[in-house]
Structures are given as structure tokens and as C-alpha cells.
N, C-alpha and C positions, 0 to 999 in steps of 0.2 A: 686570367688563364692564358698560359701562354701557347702561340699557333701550331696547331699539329705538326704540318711543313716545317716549323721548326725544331719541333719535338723529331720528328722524324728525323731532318739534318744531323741530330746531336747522338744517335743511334748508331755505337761500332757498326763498318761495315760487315764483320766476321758474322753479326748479329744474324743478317740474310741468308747468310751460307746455311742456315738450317732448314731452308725451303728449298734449296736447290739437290739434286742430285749429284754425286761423285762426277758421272762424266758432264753435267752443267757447270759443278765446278771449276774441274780442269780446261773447260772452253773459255769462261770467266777468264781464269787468270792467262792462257795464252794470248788473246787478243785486249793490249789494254785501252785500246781506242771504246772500247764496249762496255767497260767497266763504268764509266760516267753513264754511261746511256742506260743500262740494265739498272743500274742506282737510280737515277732520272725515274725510269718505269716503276721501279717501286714507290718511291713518293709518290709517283700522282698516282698508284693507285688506290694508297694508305691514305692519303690527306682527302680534306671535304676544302670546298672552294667556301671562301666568308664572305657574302653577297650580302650587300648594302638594302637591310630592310626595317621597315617602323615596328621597334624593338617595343614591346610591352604593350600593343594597343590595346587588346581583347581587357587586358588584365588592368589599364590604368586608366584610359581613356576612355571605353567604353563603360563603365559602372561612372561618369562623371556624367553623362548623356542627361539633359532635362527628358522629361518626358516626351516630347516635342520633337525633339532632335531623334531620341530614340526610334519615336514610331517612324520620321521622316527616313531613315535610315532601314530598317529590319522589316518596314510595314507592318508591325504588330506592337502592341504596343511592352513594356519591360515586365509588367506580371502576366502576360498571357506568354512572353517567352520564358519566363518562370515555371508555368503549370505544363508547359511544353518542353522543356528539360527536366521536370521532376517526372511527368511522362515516359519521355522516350530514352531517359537517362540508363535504368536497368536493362533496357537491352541485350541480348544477347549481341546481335550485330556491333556494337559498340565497345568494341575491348577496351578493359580495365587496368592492361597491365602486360610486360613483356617479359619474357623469359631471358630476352639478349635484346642489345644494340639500345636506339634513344628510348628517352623516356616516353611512353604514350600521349599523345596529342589527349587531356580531358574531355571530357564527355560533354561539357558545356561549349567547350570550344569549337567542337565537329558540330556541335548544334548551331553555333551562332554563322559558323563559315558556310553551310549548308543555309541558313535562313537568311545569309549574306548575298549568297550567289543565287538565290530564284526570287529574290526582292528586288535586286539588280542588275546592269548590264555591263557587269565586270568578266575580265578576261580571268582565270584560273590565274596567269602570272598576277596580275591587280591584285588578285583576294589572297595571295601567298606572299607578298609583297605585304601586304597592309596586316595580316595575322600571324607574319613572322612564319613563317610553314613551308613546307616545297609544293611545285604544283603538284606533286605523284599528288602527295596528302592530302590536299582540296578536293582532288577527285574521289580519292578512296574513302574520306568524310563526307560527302556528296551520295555516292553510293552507300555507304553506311546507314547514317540520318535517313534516305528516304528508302533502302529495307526496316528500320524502325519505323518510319510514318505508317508504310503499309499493312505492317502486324496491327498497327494499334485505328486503322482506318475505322472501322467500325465504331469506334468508342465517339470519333471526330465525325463521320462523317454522318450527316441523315438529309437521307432524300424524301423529295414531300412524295404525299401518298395520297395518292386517288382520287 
């Protein structure tokens, strides 16, 4: 696939004039010192920056995990975080799906980033870095995952009695 920035580069400039106003136009073309620069603004506002992260872990690396490795990593072990995404998978909290923009982060995925980040003492950039994801998403998978835990507390949780 080739780089949006450059996608964008290869785009007539006439193309923009259709978000501008008649008198934005007219200013456009009287000063042409501006005209690189208002071009400039519109790339960086169209393009996403391509940040150097470990491409496919969740998805290649982690199902490779011995057992061992696993639980040393997630502190639980790979069928209890199984019966814990077959769980908290339906969710409402947990969107399934987007109307516009990227594809949804999977519902396995927000579970394992979430069971990532309170097994561990990684930074938000660490766990968006290592699951390929932005920090907004760690957080808002974080939040997610534990509005799910909390719905299903009951089912998980039992206090002794008496």
C-alpha cells in the first residue's frame, strides 16, 4: 500500500478548492508564498504519521506462547483468558463494528491489551507499541474491558460468608 503523504502529494491542487470558499480562494491565489504552505496544512492534516511498531504480535506471537510463557506474561493462564473473552466478549461496552473510519480494534484484542496493562508495568506507549494500536486505544480498551468486568462481577466474584 502505498503512503497516504504520498497519496495525498499525487492529488490535483484544484482538488482542495472545493473546501475552500470563493473569497479563500481569491486570497489562495493572490499571495503565492501561501499557496505551499496551505497545501503543507492540508497534508499534514489528511495524512496519519507511520510509527515504527511490532507488527502482528497479538495475532502471531502470542497464540505461539507455551503455557508458561503465557501465564508468566498475562498472569493467567491461555484457557482462563479464553473463558474470559468468551465472557466479556458480547459486551455491549465492546463495539463490534464501525460505521466510518479504521476497522475496529477485536474484542479479543481489547481483552488481552487490558489483561496486558494490570498484569504489568508498562507505559500506554509500551502496550501500543507492542499491540500495534495508538495510546488513545489502550486507554479506551482499558476502559472498555473493565466496564465489561464490572457488569459480569458477580458471576466472577464471591466473597466468603460469615
Amino acid at each position: 500500500m502505498a503512503d497516504i503523504a504520498t497519496q495525498i502529494c499525487n492529488i490535483p491542487p484544484t482538488f482542495f478548492l472545493d473546501f475552500l470558499s470563493s473569497e479563500e480562494e481569491d486570497t489562495l491565489f493572490m499571495n503565492d508564498g501561501e499557496d505551499e504552505f496551505v497545501f503543507f496544512a492540508i497534508m499534514c492534516i489528511f495524512s496519519r504519521r507511520n510509527l515504527a511498531r511490532i507488527a502482528h504480535y497479538f495475532e502471531t506471537t502470542v497464540p505461539r506462547y507455551h503455557c508458561d510463557g503465557f501465564r508468566s506474561h498475562f498472569r493467567m493462564t491461555s484457557t482462563t483468558f479464553e473463558l474470559l473473552s468468551q465472557l466479556i466478549s458480547p459486551s455491549e461496552h465492546i463495539p463490534k463494528g464501525n460505521a466510518f473510519g479504521r476497522r475496529p480494534i477485536e474484542a479479543r484484542k481489547q481483552i488481552a491489551v487490558t489483561v496486558w496493562a494490570l498484569a504489568n508495568q508498562e507505559t500506554c506507549r509500551q502496550i501500543s507499541d507492542r499491540f500495534d494500536i495508538t495510546m488513545s486505544s489502550v486507554s479506551r480498551c482499558i476502559g472498555r474491558v473493565v466496564r465489561a468486568l464490572v457488569d459480569v462481577r458477580t458471576d466472577l466474584i464471591q466473597w466468603p460468608r460469615g
